[in-house]
ROMIKE-249056 format. One record per residue: residue number from 1; chain; residue in three letters; x, y, z of N, C-alpha, C in turn. Coordinates in steps of 0.05 Angstrom, whole numbers, plus 5000, padded with zeros to 4 digits. Last residue first. Layout:
N
[NUM,"A","ALA",[X,Y,Z],[X,Y,Z],[X,Y,Z]]
...
This chain:
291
[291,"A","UNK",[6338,2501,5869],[6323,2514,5866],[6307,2525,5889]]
[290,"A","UNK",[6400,2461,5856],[6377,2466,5878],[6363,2489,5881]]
[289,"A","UNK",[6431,2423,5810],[6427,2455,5822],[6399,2451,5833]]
[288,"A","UNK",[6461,2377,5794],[6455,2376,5826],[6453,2410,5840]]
[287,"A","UNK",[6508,2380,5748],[6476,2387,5744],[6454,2388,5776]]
[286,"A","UNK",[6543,2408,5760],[6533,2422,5740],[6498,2410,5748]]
[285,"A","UNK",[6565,2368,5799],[6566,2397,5804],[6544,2416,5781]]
[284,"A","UNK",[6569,2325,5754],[6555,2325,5773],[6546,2343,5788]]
[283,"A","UNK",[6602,2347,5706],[6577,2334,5707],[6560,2334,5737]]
[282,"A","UNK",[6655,2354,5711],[6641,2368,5730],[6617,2363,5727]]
[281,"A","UNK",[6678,2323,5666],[6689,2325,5699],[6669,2332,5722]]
[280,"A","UNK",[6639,2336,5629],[6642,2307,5640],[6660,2308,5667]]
[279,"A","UNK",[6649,2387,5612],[6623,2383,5629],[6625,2356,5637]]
[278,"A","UNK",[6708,2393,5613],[6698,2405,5623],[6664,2392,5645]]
[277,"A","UNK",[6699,2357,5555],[6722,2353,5578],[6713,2361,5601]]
[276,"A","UNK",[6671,2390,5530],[6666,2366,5527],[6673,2358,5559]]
[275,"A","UNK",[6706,2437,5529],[6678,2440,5539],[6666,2417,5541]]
[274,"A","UNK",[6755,2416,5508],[6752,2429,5531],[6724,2431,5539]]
[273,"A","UNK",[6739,2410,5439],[6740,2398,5471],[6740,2393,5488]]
[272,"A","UNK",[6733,2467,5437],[6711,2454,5436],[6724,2425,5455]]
[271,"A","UNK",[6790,2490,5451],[6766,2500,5462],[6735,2481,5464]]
[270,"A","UNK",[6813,2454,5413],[6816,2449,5430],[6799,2457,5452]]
[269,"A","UNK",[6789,2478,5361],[6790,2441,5371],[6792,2440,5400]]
[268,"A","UNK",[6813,2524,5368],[6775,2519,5365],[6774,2496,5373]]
[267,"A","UNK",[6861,2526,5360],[6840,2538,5382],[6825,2529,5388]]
[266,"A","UNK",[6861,2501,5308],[6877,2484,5328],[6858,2490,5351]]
[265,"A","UNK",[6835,2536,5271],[6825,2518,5276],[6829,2497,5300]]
[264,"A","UNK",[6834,2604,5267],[6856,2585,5289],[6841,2552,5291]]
[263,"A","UNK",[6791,2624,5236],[6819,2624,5237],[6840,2611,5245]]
[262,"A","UNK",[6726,2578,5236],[6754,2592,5239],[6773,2602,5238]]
[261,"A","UNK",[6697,2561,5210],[6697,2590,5204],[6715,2603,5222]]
[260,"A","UNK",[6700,2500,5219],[6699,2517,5186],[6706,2542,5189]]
[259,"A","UNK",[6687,2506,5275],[6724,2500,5266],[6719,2499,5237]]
[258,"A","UNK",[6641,2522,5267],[6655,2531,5290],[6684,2532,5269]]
[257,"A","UNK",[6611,2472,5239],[6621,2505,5232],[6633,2517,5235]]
[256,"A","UNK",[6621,2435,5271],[6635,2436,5241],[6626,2462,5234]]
[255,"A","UNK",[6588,2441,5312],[6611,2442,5309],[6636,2440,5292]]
[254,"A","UNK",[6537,2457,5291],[6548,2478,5303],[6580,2475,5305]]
[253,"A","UNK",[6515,2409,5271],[6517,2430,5256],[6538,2454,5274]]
[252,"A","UNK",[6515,2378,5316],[6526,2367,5296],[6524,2387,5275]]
[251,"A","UNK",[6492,2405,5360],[6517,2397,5358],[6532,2396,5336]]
[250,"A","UNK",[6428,2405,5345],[6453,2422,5344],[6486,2423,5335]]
[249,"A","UNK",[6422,2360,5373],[6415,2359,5338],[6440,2375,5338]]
[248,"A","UNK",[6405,2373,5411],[6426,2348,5412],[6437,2350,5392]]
[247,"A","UNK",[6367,2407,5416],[6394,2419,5423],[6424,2401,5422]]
[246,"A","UNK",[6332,2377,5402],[6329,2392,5386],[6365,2400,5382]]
[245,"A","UNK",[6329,2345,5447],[6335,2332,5424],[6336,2353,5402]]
[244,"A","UNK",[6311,2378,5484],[6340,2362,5490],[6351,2352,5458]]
[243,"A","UNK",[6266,2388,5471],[6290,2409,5477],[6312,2397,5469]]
[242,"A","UNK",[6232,2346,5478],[6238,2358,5451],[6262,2381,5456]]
[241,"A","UNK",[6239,2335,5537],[6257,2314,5518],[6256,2332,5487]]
[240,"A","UNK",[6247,2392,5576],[6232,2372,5564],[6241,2354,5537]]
[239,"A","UNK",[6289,2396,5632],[6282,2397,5604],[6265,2388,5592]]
[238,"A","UNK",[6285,2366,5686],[6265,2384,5679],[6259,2393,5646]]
[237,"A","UNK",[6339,2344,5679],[6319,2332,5674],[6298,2345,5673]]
[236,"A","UNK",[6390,2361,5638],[6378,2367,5660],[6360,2359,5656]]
[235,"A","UNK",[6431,2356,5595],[6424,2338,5621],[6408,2341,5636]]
[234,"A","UNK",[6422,2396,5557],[6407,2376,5545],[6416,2350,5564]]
[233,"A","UNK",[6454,2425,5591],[6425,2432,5583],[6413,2412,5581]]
[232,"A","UNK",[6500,2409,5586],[6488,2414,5619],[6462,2414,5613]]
[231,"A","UNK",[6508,2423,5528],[6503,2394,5538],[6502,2395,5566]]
[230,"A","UNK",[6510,2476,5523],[6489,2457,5510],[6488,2433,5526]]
[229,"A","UNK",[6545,2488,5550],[6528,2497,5564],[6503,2482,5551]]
[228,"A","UNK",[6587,2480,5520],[6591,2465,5550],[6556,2455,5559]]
[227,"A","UNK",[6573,2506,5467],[6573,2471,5472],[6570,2461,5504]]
[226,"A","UNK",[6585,2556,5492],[6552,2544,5475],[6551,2507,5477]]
[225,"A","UNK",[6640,2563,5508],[6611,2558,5527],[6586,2548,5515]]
[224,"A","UNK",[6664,2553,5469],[6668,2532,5485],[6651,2531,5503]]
[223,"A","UNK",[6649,2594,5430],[6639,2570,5431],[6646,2550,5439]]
[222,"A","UNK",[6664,2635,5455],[6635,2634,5463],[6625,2606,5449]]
[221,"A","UNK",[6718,2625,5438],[6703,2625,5471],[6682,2619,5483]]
[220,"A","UNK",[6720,2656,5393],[6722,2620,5396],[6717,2606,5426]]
[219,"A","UNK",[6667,2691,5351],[6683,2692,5382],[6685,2662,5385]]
[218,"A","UNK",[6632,2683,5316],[6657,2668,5315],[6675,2676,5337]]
[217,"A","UNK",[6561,2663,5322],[6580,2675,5330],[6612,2666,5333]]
[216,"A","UNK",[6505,2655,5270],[6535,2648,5291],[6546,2658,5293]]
[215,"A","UNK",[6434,2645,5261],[6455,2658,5271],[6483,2654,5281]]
[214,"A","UNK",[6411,2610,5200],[6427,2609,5233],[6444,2630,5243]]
[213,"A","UNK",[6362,2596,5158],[6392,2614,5169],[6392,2605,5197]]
[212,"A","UNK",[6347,2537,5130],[6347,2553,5149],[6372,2562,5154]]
[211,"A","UNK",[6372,2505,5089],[6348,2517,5080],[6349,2542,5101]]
[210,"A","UNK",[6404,2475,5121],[6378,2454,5097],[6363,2474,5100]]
[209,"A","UNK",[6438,2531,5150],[6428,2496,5158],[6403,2481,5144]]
[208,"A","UNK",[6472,2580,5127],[6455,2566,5119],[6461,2528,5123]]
[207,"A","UNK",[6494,2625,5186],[6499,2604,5158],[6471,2592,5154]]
[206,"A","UNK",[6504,2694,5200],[6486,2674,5197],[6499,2655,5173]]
[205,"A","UNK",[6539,2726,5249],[6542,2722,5221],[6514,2706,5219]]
[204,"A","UNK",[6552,2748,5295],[6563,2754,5287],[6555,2752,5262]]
[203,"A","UNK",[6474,2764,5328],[6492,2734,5321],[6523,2753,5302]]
[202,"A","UNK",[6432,2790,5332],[6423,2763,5339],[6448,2745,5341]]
[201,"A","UNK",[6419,2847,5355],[6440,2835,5348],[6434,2798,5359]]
[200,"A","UNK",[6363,2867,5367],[6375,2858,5381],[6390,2851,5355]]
[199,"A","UNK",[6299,2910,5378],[6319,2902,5359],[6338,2893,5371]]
[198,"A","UNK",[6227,2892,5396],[6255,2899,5407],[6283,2886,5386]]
[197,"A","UNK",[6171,2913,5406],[6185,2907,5387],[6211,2907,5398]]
[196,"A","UNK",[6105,2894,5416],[6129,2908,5424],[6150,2902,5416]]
[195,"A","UNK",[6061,2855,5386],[6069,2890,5383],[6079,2896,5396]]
[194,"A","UNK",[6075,2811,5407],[6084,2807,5379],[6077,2842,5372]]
[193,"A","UNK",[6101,2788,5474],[6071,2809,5454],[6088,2820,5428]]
[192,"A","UNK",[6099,2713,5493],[6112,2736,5472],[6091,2760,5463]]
[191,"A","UNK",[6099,2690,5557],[6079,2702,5530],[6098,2722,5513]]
[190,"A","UNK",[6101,2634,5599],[6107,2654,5585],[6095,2668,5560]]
[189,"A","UNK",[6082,2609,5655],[6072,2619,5629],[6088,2640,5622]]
[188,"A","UNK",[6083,2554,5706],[6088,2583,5702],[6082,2580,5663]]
[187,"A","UNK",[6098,2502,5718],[6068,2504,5707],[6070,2540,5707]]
[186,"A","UNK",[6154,2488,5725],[6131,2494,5742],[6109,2506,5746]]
[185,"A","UNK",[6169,2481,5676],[6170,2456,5681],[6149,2465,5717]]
[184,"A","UNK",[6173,2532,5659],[6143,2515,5646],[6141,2493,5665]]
[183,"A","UNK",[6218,2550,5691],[6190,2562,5693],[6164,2545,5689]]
[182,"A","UNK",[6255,2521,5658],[6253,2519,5695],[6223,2526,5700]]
[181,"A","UNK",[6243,2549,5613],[6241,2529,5612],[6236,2512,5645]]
[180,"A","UNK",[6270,2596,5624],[6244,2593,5612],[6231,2566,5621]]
[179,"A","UNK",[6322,2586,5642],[6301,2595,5655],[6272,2591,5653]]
[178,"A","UNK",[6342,2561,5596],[6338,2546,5626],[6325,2562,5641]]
[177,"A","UNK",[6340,2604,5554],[6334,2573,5558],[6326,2564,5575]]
[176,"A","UNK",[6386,2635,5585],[6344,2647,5581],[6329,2615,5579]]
[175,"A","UNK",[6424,2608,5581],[6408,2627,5613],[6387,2626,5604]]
[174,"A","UNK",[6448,2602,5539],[6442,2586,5550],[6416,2589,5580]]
[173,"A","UNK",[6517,2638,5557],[6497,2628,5536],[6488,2605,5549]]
[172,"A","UNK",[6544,2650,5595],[6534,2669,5592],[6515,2651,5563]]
[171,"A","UNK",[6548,2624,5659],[6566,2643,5656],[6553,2658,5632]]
[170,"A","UNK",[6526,2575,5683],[6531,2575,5649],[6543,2591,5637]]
[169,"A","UNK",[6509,2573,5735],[6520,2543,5723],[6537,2559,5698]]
[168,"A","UNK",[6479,2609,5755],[6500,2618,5757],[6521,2604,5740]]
[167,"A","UNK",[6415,2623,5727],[6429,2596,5738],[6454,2597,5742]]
[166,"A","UNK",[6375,2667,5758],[6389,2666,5733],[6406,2639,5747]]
[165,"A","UNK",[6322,2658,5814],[6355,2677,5795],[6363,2656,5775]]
[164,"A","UNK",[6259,2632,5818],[6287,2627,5821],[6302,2656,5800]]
[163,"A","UNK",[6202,2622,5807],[6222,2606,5792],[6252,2612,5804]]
[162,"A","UNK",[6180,2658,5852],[6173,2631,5832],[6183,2618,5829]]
[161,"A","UNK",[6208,2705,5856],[6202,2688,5877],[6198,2655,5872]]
[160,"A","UNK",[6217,2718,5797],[6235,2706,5810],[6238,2695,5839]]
[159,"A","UNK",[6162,2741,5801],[6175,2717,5778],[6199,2697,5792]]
[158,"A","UNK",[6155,2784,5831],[6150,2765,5836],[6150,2744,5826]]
[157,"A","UNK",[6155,2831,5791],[6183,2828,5804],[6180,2795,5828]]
[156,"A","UNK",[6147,2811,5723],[6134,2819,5755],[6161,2812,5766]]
[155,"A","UNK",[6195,2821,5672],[6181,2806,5692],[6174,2818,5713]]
[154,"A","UNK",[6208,2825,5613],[6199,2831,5624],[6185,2816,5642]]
[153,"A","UNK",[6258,2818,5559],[6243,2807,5571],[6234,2820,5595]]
[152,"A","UNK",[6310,2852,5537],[6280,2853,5523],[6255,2837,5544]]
[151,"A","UNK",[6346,2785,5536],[6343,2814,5537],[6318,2822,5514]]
[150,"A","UNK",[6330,2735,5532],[6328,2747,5560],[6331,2781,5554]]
[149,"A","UNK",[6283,2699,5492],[6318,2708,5488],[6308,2721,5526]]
[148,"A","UNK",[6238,2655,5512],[6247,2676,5499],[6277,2678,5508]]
[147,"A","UNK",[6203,2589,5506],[6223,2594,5517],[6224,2629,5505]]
[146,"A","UNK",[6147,2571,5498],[6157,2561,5519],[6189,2573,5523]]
[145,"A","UNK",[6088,2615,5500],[6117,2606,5478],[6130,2596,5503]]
[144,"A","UNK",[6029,2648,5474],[6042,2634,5486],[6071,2612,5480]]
[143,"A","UNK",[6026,2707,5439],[6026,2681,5437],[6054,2674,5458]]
[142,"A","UNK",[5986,2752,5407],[5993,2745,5431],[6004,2712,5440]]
[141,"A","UNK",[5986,2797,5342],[5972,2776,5366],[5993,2768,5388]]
[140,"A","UNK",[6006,2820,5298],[5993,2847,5322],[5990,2818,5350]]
[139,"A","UNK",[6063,2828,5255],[6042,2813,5274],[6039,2835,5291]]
[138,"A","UNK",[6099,2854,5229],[6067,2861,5215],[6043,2838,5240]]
[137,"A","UNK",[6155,2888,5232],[6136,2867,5239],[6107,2876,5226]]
[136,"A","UNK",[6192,2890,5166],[6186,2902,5188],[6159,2883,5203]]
[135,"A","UNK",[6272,2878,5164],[6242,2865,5161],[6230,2880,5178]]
[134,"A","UNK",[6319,2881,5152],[6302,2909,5156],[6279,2897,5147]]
[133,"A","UNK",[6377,2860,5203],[6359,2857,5178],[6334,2882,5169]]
[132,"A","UNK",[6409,2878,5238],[6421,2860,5211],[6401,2868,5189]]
[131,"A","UNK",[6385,2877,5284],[6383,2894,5279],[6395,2900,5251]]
[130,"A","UNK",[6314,2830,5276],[6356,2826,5279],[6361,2859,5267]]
[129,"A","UNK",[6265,2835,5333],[6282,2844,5299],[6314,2841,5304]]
[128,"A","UNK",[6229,2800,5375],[6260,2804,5363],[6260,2811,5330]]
[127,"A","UNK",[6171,2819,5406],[6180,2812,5382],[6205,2817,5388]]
[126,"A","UNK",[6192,2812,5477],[6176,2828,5444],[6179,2809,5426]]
[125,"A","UNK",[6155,2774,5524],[6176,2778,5519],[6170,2806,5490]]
[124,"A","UNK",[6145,2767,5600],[6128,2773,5574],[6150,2792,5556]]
[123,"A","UNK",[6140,2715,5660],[6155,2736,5636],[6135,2744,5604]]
[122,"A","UNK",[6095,2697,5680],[6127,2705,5693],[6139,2720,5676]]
[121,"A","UNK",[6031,2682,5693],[6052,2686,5684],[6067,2703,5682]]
[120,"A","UNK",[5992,2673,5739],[6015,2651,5728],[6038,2652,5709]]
[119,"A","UNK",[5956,2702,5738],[5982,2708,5758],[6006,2692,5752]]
[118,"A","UNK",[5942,2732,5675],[5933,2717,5691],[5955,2714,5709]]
[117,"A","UNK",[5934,2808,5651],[5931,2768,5650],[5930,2760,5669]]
[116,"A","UNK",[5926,2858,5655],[5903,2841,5653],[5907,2819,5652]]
[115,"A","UNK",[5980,2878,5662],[5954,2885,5673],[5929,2872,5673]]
[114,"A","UNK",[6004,2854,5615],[6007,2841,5645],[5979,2852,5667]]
[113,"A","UNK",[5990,2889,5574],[5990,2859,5577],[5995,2839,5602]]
[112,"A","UNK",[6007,2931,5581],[5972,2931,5583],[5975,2902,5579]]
[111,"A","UNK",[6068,2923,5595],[6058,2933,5616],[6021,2927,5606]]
[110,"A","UNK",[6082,2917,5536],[6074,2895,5550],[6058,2901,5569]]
[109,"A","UNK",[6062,2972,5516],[6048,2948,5500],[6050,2922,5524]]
[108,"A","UNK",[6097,3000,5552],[6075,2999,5542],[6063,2984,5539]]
[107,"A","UNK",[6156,2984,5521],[6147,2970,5557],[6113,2978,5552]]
[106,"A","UNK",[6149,2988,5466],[6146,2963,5480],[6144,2960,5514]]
[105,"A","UNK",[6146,3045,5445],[6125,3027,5459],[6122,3004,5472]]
[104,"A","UNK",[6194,3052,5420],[6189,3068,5446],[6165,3059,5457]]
[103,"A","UNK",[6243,2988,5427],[6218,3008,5412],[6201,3033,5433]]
[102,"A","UNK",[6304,2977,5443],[6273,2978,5448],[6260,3002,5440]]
[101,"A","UNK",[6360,2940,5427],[6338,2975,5420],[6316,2968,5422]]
[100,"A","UNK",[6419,2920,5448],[6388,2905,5451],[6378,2942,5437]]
[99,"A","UNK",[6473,2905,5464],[6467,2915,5434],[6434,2912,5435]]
[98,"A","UNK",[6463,2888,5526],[6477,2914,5516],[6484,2931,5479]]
[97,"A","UNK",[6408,2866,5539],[6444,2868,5523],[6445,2889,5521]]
[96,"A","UNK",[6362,2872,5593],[6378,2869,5571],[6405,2871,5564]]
[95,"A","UNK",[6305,2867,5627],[6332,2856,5625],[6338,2854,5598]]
[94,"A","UNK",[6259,2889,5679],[6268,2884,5649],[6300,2882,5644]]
[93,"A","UNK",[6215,2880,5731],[6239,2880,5719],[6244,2877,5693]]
[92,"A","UNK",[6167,2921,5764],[6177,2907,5739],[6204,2904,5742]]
[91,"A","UNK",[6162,2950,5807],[6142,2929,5809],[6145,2911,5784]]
[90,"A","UNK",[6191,2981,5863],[6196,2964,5840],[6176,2945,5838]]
[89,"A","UNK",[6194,3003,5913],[6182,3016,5885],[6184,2996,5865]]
[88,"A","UNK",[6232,2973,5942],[6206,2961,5945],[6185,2984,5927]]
[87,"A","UNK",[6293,2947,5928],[6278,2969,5917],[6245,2969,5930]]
[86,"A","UNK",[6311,2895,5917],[6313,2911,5941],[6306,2933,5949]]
[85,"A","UNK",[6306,2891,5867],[6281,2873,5889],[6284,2873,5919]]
[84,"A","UNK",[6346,2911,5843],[6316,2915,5840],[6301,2911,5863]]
[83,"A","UNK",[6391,2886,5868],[6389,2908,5871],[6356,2921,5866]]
[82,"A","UNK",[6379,2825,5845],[6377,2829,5875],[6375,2853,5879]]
[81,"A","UNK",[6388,2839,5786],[6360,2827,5797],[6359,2833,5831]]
[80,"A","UNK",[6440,2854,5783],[6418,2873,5775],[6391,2869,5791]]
[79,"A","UNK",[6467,2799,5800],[6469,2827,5814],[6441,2852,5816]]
[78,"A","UNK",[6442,2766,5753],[6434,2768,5784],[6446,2790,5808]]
[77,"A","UNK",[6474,2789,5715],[6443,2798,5719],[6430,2795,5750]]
[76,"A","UNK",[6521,2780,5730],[6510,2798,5733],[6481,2809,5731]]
[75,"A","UNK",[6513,2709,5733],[6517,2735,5763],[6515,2769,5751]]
[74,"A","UNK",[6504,2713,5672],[6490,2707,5693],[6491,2713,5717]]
[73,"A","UNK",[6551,2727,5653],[6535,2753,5647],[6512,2744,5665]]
[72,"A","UNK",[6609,2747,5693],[6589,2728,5669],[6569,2744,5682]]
[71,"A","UNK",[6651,2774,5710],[6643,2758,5725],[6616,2736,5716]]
[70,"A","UNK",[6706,2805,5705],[6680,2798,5682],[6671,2764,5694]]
[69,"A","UNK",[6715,2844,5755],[6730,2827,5740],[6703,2815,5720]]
[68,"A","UNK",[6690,2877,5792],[6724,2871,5787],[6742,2859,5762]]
[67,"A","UNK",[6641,2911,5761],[6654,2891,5772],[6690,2889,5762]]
[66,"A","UNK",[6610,2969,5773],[6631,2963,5764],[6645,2932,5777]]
[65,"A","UNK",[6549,2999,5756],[6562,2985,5787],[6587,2964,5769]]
[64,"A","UNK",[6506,3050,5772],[6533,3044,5757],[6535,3026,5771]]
[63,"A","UNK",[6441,3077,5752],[6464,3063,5778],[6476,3052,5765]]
[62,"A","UNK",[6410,3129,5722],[6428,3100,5721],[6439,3104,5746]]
[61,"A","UNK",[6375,3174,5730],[6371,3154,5737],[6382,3121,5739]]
[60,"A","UNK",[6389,3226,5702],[6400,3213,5726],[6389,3194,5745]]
[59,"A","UNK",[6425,3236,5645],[6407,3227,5649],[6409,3226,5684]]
[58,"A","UNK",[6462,3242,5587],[6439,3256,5610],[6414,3243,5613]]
[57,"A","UNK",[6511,3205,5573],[6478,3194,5582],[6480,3225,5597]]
[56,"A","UNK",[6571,3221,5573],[6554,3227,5554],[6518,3226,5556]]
[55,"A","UNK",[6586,3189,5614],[6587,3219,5625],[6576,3226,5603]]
[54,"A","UNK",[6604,3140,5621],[6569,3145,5609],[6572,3170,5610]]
[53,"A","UNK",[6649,3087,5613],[6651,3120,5609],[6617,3129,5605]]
[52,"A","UNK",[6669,3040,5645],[6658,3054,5622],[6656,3084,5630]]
[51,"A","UNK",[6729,3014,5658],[6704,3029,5682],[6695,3036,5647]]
[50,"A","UNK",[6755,2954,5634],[6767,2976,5639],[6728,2999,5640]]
[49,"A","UNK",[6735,2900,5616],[6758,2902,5632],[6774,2929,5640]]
[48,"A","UNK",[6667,2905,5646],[6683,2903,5619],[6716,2899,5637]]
[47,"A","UNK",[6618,2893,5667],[6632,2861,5670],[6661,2877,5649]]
[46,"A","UNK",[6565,2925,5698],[6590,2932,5683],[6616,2908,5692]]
[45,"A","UNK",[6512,2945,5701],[6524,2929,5709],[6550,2923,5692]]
[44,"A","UNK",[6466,2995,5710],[6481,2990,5692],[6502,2963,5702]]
[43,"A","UNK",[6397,2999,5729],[6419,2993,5728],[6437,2977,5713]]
[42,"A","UNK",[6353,3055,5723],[6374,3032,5700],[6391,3031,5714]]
[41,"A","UNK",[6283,3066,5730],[6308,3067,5739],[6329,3054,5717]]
[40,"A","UNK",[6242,3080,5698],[6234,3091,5723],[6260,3089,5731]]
[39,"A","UNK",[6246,3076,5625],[6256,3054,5646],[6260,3078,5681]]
[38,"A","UNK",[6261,3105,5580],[6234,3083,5581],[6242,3071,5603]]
[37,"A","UNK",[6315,3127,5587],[6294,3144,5579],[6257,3125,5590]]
[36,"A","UNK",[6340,3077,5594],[6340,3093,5608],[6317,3110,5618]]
[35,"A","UNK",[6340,3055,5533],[6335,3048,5564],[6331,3066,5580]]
[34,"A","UNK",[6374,3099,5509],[6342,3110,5500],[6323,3081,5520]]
[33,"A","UNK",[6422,3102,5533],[6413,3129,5536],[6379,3113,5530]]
[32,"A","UNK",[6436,3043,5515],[6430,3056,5550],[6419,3085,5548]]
[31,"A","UNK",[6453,3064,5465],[6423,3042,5473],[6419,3050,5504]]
[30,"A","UNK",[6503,3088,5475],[6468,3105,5458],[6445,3088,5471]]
[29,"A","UNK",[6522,3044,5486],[6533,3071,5503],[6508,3086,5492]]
[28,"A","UNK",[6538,3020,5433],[6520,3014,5456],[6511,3027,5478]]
[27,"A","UNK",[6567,3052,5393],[6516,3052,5402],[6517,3037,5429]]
[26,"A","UNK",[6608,3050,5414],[6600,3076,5426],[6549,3071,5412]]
[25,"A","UNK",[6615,2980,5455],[6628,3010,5431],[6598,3029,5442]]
[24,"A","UNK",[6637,2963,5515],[6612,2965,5499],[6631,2987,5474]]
[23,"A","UNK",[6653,2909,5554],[6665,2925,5529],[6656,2939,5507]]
[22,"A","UNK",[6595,2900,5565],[6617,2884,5572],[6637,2897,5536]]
[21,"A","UNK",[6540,2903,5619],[6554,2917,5593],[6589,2895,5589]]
[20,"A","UNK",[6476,2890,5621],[6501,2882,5626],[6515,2894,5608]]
[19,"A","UNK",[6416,2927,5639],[6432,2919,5617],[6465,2905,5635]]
[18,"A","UNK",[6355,2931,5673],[6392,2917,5682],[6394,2911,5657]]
[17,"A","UNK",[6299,2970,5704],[6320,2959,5675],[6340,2949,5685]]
[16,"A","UNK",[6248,2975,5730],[6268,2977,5735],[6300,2958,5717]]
[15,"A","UNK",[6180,3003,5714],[6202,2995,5711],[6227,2998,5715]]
[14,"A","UNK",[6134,3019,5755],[6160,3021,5760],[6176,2998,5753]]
[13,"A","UNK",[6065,3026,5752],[6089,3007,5734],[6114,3018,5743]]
[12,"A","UNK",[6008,3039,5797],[6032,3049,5777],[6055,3023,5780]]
[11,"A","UNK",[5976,3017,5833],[5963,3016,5804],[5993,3019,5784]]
[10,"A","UNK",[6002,2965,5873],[5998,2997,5867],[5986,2997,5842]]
[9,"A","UNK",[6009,2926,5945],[5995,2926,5913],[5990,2955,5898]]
[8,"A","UNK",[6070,2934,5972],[6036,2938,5974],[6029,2933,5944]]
[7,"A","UNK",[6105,2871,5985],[6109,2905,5984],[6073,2902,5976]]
[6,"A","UNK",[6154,2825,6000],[6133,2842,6014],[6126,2873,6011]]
[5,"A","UNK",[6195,2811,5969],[6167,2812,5951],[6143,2831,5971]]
[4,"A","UNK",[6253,2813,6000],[6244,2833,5971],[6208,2841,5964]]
[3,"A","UNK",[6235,2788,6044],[6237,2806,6047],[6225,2829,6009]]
[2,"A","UNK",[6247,2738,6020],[6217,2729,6031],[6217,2772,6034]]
[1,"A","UNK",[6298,2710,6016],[6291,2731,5998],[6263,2742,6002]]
């Protein structure tokens, strides 16, 4: 990959955007219009089961690129990511959902924040508003943080020399985690700038865990991957043990919810299973990833 990074040093920011799309309704189809708009290029990466439709975006800076088949959302980003960094105008990458709204300042705000830090660090994330809620931010400061969500996130295009592509392992929950985290474990820095703002759909619903809301999602799929992908997680040894134990904790709230707020409880049992099942067969494949 020694080819992507060889490029000249420039004063100018060429951000280069990758939303994943994956059966989008019609805001999401809007959010790419006002990406777009804030973003030197956009590629669109498209996991749905039938071609999207953008002929509404004026605009002509998206690249379309239609997968065969819904290939997770981790190879698609790494699609997005290799197309950038084949680009040698490219001196940012930014990555998001497809329900993600960025504020019209946030590349801004980060972009005077990379300009002046330090080389060590790899991503610089926004604030997250749930687009659920109508809290407004009131932080202005700068704070170092060991893990952020992925969409909304912003990286020198030399991050991923660093640390490596998205982990192919996990298909779609779970990525940013391990990235972040891959990162710290090699003395890299991440920074949240608490004035760029980015609204994101945090979750189908929120329950209440001793006080604390929680975001959850009752897609019964996504919670055969949250568990799989929890516990690959909370194997890997670069993790740092408060992770592990945080994410151990988890379990035991997430999976009596799951099959509470189900419809198809049978489903859900068995899906959650399956991911049990799943990561103990393939334990070893899962975790023997080479960086």
């Amino acid at each position: 990959m020694d080819k992507y990074f060889n490029i000249k040093k420039s004063n100018l920011s060429n951000i280069y955007s990758i939303v994943v799309l994956y059966n989008p309704i019609n805001d999401n189809i809007k959010n790419l219009s006002k990406i777009s708009k804030l973003s030197t290029k956009l590629y669109v990466i498209d996991n749905s089961d039938v071609v999207t439709d953008l002929i509404s975006i004026d605009t002509n800076n998206i690249i379309y690129i239609k997968n065969d088949f819904n290939i997770g959302l981790d190879k698609a980003l790494n699609v997005g990511i290799k197309k950038c960094l084949a680009d040698v105008e490219c001196t940012h990458i930014a990555l998001f959902d497809q329900d993600s709204i960025p504020d019209n300042l946030m590349f801004k705000n980060m972009i005077k924040y990379l300009d002046k830090c330090e080389d060590n660090v790899v991503a610089v994330s926004p604030q997250i508003i749930d687009i659920k809620q109508t809290i407004n931010s009131t932080l202005t400061d700068i704070e170092n943080v060991d893990v952020v969500i992925t969409s909304g996130s912003l990286y020198p295009r030399n991050a991923f020399e660093k640390v490596g592509l998205m982990d192919e392992t996990f298909f779609i929950d779970y990525i940013d985690y391990e990235w972040c985290l891959r990162a710290k474990s090699k003395k890299y820095k991440i920074v949240r700038i608490n004035d760029a703002i980015l609204y994101h759909n945090m979750g189908d619903t929120f329950i209440n865990f001793f006080g604390i809301s929680k975001p959850l999602h009752v897609n019964k799929l996504r919670h055969y991957y949250i568990i799989r992908n929890q516990l690959i997680f909370i194997s890997r040894k670069y993790i740092p043990l408060k992770y592990r134990l945080i994410h151990f904790t988890k379990l035991f709230y997430r999976i009596p919810a799951y099959l509470f707020l189900s419809n198809d409880k049978i489903s859900s049992w068995k899906l959650i299973s399956k991911a049990f099942f799943d990561f103990f067969k393939n334990r070893k494949e899962y975790l023997e990833i080479k960086y």
